[in-house]
LOMAR-159512 format. One record per residue: x, y, z of N, C-alpha, C, O, CB in turn. Coordinates in steps of 0.2 Angstrom, whole numbers, plus 2048, in hexadecimal, padded with zeros to 3 digits. Glycine has a CB too. Layout:
REC  n.u  n.v  n.w  ca.u  ca.v  ca.w  c.u  c.v  c.w  o.u  o.v  o.w  cb.u  cb.v  cb.w
REC    X    Y    Z     X     Y     Z    X    Y    Z    X    Y    Z     X     Y     Z
...
end
This chain:
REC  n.u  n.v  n.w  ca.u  ca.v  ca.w  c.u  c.v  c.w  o.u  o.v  o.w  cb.u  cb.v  cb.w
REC  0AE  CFD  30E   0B4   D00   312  0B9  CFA  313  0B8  CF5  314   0B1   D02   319
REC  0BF  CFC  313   0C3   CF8   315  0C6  CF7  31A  0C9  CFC  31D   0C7   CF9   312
REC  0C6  CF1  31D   0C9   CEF   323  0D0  CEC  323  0D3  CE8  31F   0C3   CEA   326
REC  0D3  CEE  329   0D8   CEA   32A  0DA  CE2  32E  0D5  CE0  330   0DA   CED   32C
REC  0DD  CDF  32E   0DD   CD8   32E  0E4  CDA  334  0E8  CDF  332   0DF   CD3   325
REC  0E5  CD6  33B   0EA   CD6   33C  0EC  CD0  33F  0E8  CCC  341   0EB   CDA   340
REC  0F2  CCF  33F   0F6   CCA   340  0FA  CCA  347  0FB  CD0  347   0FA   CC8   33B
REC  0FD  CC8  34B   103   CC6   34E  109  CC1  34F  108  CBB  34D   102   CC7   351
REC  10E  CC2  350   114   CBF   34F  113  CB9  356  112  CBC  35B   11A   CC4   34F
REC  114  CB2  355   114   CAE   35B  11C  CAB  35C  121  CA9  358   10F   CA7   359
REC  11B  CAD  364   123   CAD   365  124  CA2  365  11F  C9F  367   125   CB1   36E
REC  129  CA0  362   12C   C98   360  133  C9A  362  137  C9F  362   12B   C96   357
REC  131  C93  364   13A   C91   364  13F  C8E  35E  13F  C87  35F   13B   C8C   36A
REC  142  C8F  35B   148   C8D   357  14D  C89  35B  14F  C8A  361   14B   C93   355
REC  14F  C84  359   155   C82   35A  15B  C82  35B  15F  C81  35F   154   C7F   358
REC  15C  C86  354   161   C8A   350  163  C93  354  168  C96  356   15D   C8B   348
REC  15B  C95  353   15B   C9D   357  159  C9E  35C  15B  CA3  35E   158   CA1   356
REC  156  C99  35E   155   C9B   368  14C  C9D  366  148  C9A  363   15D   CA5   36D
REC  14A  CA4  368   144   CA7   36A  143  CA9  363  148  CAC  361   144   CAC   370
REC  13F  CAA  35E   13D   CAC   357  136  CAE  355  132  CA9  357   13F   CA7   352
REC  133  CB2  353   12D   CB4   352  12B  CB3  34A  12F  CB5  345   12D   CBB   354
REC  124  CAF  34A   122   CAC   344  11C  CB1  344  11A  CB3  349   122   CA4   343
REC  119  CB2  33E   114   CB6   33D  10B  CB1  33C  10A  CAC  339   118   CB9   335
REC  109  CB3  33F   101   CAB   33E  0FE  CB2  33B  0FF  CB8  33B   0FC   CA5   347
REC  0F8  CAE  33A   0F1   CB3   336  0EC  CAC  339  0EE  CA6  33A   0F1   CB5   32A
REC  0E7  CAD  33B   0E0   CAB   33E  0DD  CA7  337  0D7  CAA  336   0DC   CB1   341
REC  0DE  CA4  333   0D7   CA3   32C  0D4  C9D  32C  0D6  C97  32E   0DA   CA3   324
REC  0CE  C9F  329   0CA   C98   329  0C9  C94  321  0CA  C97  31C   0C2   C9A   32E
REC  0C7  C8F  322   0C6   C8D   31C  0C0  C8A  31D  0BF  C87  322   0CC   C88   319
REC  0BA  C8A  316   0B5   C86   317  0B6  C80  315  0BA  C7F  310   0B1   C88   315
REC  0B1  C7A  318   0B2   C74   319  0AE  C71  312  0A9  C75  310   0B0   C72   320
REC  0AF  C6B  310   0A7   C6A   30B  0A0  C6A  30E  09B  C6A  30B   0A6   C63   307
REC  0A0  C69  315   09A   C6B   319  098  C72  319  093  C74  31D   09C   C68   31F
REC  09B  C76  315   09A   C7C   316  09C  C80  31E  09B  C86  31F   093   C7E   313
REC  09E  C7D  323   0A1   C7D   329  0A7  C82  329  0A9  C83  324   0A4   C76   32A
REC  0AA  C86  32D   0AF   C8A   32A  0B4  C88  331  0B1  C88  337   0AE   C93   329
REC  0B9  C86  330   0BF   C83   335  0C6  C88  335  0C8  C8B  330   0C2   C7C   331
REC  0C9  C8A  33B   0CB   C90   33B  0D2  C8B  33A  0D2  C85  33A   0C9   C96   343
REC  0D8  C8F  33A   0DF   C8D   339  0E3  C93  33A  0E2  C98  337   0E0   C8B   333
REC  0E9  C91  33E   0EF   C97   33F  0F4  C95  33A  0F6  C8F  339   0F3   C98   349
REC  0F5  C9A  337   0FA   C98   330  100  C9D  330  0FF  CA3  32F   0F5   C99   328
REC  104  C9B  330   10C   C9D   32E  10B  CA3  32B  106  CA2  329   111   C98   329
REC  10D  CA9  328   10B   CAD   323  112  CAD  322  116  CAE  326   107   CB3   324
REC  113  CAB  31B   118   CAA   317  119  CAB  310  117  CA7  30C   119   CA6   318
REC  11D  CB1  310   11D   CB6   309  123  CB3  303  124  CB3  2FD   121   CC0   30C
REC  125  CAE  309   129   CAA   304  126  CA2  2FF  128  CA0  2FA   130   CA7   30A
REC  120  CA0  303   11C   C9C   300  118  C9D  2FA  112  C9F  2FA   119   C9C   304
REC  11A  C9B  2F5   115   C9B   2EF  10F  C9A  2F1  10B  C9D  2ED   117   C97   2EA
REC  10B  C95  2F5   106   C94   2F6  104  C93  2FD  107  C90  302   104   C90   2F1
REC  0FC  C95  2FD   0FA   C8E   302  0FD  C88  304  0FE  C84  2FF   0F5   C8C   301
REC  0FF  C85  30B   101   C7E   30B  0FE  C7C  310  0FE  C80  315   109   C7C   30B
REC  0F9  C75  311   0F7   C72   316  0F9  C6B  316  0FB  C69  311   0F0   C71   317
REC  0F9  C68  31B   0FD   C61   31C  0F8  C5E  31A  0F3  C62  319   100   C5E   323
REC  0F8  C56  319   0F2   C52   317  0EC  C50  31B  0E7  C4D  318   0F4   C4B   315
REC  0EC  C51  324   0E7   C4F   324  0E1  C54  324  0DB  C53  323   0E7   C4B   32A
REC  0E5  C5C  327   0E0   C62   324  0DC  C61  320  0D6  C62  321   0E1   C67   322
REC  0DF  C5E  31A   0DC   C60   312  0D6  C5A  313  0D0  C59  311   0E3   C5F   30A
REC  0DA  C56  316   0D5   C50   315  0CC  C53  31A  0C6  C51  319   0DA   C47   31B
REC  0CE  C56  31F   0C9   C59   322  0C6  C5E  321  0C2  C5F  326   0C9   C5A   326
REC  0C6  C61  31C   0C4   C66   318  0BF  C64  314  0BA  C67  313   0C8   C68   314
REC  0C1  C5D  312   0BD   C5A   30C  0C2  C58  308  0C0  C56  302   0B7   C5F   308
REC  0C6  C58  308   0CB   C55   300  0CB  C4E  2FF  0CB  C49  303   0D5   C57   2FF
REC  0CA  C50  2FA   0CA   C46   2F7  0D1  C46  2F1  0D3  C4A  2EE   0BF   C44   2F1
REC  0D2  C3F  2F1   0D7   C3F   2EB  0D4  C3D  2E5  0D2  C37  2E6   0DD   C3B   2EB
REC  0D3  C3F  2E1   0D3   C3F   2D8  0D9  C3E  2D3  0DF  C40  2D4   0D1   C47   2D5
REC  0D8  C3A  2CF   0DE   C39   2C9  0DF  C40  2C8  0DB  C44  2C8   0DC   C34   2C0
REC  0E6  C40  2C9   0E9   C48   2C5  0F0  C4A  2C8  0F4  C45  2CA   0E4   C4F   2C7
REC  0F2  C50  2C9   0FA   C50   2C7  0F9  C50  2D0  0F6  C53  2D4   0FF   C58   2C0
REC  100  C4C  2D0   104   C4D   2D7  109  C4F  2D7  10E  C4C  2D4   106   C47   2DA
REC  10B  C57  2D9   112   C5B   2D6  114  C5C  2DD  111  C5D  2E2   112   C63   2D2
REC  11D  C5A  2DD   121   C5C   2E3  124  C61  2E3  127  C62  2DD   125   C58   2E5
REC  124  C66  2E9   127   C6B   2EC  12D  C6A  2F0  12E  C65  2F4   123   C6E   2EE
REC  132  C6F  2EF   139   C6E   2F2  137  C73  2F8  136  C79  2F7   141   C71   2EC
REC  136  C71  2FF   136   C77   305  13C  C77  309  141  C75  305   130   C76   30B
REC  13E  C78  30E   144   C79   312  145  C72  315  14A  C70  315   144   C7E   318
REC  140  C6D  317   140   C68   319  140  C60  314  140  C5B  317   13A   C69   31B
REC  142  C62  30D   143   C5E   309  13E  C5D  301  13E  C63  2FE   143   C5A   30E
REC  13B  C5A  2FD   136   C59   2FA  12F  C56  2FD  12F  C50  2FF   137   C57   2F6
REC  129  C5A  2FC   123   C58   2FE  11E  C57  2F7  11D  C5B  2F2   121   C5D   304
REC  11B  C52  2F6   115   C51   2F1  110  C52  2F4  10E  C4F  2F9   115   C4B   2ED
REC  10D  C58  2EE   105   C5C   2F1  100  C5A  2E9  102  C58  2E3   105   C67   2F3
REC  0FB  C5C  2EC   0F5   C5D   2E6  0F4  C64  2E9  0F5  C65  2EE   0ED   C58   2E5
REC  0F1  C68  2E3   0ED   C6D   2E4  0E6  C6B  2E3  0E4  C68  2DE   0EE   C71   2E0
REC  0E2  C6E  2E8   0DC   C6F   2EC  0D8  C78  2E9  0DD  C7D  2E9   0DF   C6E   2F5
REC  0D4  C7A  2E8   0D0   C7F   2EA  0CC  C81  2EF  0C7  C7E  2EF   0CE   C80   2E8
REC  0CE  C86  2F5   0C9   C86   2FE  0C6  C8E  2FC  0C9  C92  2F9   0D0   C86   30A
REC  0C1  C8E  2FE   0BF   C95   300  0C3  C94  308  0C3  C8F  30C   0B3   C97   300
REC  0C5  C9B  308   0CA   C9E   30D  0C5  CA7  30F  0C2  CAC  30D   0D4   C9F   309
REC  0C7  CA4  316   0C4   CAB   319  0CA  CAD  31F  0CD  CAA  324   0BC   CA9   31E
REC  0CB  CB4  31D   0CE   CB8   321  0CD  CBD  324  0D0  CC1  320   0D1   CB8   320
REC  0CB  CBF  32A   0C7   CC3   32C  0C0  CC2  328  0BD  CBD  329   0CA   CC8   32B
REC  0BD  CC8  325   0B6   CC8   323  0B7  CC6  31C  0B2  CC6  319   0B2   CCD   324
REC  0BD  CC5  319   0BF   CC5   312  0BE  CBE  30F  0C2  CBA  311   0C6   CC7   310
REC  0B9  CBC  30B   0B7   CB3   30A  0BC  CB1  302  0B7  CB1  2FE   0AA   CB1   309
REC  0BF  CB1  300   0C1   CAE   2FA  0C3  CA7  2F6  0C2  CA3  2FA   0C5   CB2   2F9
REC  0C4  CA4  2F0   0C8   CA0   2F1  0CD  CA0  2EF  0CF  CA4  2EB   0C7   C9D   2EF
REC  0D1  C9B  2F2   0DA   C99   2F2  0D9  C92  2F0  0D4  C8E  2F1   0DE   C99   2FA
REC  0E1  C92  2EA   0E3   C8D   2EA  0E8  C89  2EF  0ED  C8D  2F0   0E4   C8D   2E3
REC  0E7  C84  2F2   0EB   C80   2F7  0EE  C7A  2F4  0EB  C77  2F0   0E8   C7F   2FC
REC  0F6  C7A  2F8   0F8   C74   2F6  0F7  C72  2FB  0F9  C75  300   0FE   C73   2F4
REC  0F3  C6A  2FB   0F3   C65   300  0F7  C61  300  0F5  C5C  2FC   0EE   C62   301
REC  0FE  C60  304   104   C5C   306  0FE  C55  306  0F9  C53  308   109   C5E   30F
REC  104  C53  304   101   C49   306  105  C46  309  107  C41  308   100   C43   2FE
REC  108  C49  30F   109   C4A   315  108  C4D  319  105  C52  318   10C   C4A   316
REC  10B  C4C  321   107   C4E   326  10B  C54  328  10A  C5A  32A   107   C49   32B
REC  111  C51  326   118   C56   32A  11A  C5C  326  120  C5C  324   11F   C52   32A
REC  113  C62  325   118   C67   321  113  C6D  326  10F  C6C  32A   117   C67   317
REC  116  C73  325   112   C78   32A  10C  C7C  326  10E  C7D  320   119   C7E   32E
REC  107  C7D  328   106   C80   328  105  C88  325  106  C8D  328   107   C7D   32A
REC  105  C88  31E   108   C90   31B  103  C93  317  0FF  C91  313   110   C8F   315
REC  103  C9A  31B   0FD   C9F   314  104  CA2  310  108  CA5  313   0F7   CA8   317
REC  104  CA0  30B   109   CA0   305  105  CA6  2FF  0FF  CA7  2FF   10A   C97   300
REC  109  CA8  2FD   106   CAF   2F7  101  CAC  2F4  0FC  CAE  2F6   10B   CB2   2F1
REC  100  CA8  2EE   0FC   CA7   2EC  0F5  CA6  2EC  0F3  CA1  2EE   0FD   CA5   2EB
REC  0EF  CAB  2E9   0E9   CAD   2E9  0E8  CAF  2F0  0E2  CAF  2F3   0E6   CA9   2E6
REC  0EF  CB2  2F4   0EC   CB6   2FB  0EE  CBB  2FB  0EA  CC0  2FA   0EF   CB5   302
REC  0F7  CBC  2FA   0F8   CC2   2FA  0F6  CCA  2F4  0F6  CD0  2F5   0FF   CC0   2FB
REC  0F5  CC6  2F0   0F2   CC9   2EB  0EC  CCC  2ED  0E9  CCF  2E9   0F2   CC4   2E7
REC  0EB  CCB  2F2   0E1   CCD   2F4  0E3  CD2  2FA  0DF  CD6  2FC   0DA   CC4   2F7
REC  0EA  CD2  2FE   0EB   CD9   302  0F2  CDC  300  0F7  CDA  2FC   0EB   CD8   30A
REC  0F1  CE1  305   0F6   CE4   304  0FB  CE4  30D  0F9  CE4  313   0F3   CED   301
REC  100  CE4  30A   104   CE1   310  108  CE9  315  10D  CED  313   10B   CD9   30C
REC  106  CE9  31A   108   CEE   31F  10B  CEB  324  109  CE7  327   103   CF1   322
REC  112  CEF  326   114   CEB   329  118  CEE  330  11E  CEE  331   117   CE6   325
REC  113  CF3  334   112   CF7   33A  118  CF1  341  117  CEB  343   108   CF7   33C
REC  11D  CF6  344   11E   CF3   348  11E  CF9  350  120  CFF  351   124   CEF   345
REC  11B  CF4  355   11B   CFC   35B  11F  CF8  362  11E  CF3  365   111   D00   35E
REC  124  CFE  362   129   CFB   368  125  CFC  371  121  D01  374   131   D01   367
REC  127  CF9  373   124   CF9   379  129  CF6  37E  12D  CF2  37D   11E   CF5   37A
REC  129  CFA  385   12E   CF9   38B  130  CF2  38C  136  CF1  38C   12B   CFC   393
REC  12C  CEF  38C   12C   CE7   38C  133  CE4  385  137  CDF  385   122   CE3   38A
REC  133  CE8  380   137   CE3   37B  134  CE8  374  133  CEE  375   133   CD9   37B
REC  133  CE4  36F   12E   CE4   367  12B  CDF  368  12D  CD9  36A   133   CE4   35F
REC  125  CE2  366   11F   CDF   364  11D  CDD  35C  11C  CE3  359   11B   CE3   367
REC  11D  CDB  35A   11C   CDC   351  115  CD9  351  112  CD5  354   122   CD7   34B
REC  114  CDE  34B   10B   CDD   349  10A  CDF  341  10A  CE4  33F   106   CE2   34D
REC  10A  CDA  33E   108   CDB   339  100  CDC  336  0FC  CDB  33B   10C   CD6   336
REC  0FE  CDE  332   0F7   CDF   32E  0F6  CE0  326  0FB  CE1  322   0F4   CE5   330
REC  0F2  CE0  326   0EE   CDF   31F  0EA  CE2  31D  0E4  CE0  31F   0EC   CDB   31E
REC  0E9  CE6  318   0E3   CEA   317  0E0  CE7  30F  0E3  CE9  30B   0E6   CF4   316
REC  0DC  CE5  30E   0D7   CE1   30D  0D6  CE6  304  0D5  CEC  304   0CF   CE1   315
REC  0D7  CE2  2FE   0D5   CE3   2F6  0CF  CE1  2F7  0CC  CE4  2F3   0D8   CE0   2F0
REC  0CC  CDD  2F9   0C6   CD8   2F7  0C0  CDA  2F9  0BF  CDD  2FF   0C7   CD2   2FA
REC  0BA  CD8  2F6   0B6   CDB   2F9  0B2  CD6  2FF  0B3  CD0  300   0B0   CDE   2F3
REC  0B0  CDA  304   0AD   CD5   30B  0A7  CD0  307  0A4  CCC  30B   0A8   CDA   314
end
């Protein structure tokens, strides 16, 4: 049966915009302790991939190995990552993702398309209420539980 996955928008402050709503999703990643550690992640359709800063990854279990160090161009300038492989869980859905682990600290947090979005389908429900808009996004789940 397929379940849905929901998300909500976290109200932030911009500098630029004043009050702005960013979208999180709840996911966890397992640890090499086989441990599972939860994370609020950006959802970001503009992100080619997964992005964690360096000490996450380091707490995950990543280690550095001889092999390619490729830089990415983000809004914040160029960052240099490795790619990593995490089993990721969202909701009840366990799969793996490939992640770019920044070898820095200073990058946000992002669930980026790659080997996610591809695994839902993206709904994107909005319901008005007296108070304002509320926005809620969800996910209805290709994968099996």
């Amino acid at each position: 049966m397929m379940s849905n996955i929901e998300f909500s928008y976290r109200q932030e402050h911009s500098p630029v915009l004043g009050t702005i709503h960013r979208p999180i999703a709840k996911v966890q990643f397992r640890k090499n302790d086989d441990e599972w550690v939860s994370e609020f992640m950006y959802v970001d359709s503009g992100a080619d991939f997964v992005l964690i800063p360096y000490k996450f990854g380091k707490f995950l279990g990543f280690e550095h190995k001889k092999e390619n160090v490729h830089t990415i161009q983000g809004v914040n300038g160029e960052v240099s990552i490795v790619f990593r492989v995490a089993k990721m869980r969202i909701g009840t859905y366990v799969f793996p993702v490939k992640v770019a682990w920044s070898q820095i600290e200073d990058v946000p947090v992002l669930l980026g398309r790659l080997d996610v979005f591809d695994r839902f389908k993206e709904m994107k429900p909005r319901i008005l209420t007296p108070l304002g808009i509320y926005f809620k996004g969800m996910f209805s789940s290709k994968c099996a539980a």
